[in-house]
C-alpha positions in Angstrom: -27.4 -27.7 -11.8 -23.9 -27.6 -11.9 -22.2 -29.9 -9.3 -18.6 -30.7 -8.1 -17.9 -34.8 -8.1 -14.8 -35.3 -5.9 -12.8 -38.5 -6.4 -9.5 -39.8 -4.6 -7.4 -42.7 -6.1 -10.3 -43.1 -8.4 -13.2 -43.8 -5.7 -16.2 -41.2 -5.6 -15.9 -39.2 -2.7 -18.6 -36.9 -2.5 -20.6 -34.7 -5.5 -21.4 -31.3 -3.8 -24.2 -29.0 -5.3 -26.6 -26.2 -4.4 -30.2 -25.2 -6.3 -30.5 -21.7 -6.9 -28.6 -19.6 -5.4 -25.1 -20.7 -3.3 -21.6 -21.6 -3.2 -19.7 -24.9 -3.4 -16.1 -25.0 -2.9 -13.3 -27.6 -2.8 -10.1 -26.7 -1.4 -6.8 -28.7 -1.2 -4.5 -26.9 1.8 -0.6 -28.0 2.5 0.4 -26.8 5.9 4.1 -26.4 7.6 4.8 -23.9 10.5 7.7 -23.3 12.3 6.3 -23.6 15.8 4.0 -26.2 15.7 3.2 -29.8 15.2 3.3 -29.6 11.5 6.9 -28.4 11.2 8.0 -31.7 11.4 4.5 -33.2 9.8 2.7 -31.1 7.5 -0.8 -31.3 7.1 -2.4 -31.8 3.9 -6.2 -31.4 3.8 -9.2 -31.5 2.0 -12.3 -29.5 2.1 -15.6 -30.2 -0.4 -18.0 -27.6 1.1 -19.9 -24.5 0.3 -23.4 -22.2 1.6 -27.1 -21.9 0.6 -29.3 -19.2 1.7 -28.9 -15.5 1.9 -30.7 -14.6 5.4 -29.9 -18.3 7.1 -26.3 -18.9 5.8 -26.2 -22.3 6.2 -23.1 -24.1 5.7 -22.7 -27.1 3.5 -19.7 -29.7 4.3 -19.7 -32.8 1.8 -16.2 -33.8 2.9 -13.5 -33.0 5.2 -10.0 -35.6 4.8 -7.0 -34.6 6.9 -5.4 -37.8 5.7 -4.2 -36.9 2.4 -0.6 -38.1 1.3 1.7 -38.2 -0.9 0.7 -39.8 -4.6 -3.0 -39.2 -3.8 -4.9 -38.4 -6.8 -7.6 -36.2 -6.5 -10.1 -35.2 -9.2 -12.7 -32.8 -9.5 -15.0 -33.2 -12.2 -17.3 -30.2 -12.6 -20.4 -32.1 -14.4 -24.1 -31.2 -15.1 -25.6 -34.3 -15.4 -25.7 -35.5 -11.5 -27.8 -35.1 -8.6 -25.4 -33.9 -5.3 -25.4 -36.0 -2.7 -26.8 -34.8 0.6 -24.3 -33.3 2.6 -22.9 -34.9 5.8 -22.6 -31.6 8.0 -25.4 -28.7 7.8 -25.0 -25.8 10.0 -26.6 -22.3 10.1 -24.5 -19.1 11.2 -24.8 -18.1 14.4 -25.9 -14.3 12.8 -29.1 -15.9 11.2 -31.9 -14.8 11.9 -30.7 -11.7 14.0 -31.5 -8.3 13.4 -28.4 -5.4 13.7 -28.2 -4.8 16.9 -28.1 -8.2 18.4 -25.6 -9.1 15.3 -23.4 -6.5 16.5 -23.9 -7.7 20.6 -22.7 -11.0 19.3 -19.6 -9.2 17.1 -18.8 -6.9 20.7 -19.2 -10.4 22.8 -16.6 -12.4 20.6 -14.1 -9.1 20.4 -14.0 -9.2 24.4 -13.4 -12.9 24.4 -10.8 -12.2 22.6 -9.2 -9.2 24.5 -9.7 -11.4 27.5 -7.7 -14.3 26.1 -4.8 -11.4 25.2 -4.9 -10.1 28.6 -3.9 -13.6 29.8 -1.5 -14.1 27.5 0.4 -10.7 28.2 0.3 -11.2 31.8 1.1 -15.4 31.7 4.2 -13.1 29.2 5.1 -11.4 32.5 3.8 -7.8 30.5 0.5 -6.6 31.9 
């Protein structure tokens, strides 16, 4: 099996695989906004995850670092001859399992959450 060995500054981090049939994913992200904390600070993260199953979707998380600076070396090695380590986060979707119409109660459930947290916005905005 293919697999993903992650070091920083030359120490192993984490080597992220999946049997069969899945994803793995690393993903180095640089972040400045203009009306947030990271205008001044920009975040620089790092994300070694990925997803096994096709009715269960369970997610895979190997590493997460928010503490990634400046001269950092980071390697990815893609390598067949290692065993992945086990992963330090598993979760499954919230969806697994369900069938279409209780998928689609949870979809309508998170879509008025989220007109109700515009509604208070617009009327905290004066606009109702």
């Amino acid at each position: 099996m293919l697999c993903f060995r992650l070091l920083r500054n030359g120490r192993h981090v984490a080597t992220a695989g999946v049997s069969g049939f899945g994803v793995v994913s690393t993903i180095l992200t640089w972040v400045r906004r203009p009306d947030d904390e990271t205008r001044d600070n920009p975040e620089v993260d790092l994300h070694l995850g990925g997803s096994v199953g096709r009715e269960y979707r369970e997610h895979l998380k190997w590493c997460y670092a928010k503490d990634i600076r400046a001269g950092d070396v980071l390697t990815v090695e893609v390598r067949e001859d290692l065993e992945p380590d086990p992963p330090r986060e598993r979760r499954l979707d919230e969806e697994a399992g369900l069938d279409d119409v209780a998928r689609l109660q949870l979809r309508k459930k998170a879509l008025e959450a989220q007109l109700a947290d515009l509604n208070e916005e617009l009327a905290e905005r004066g606009a109702a």
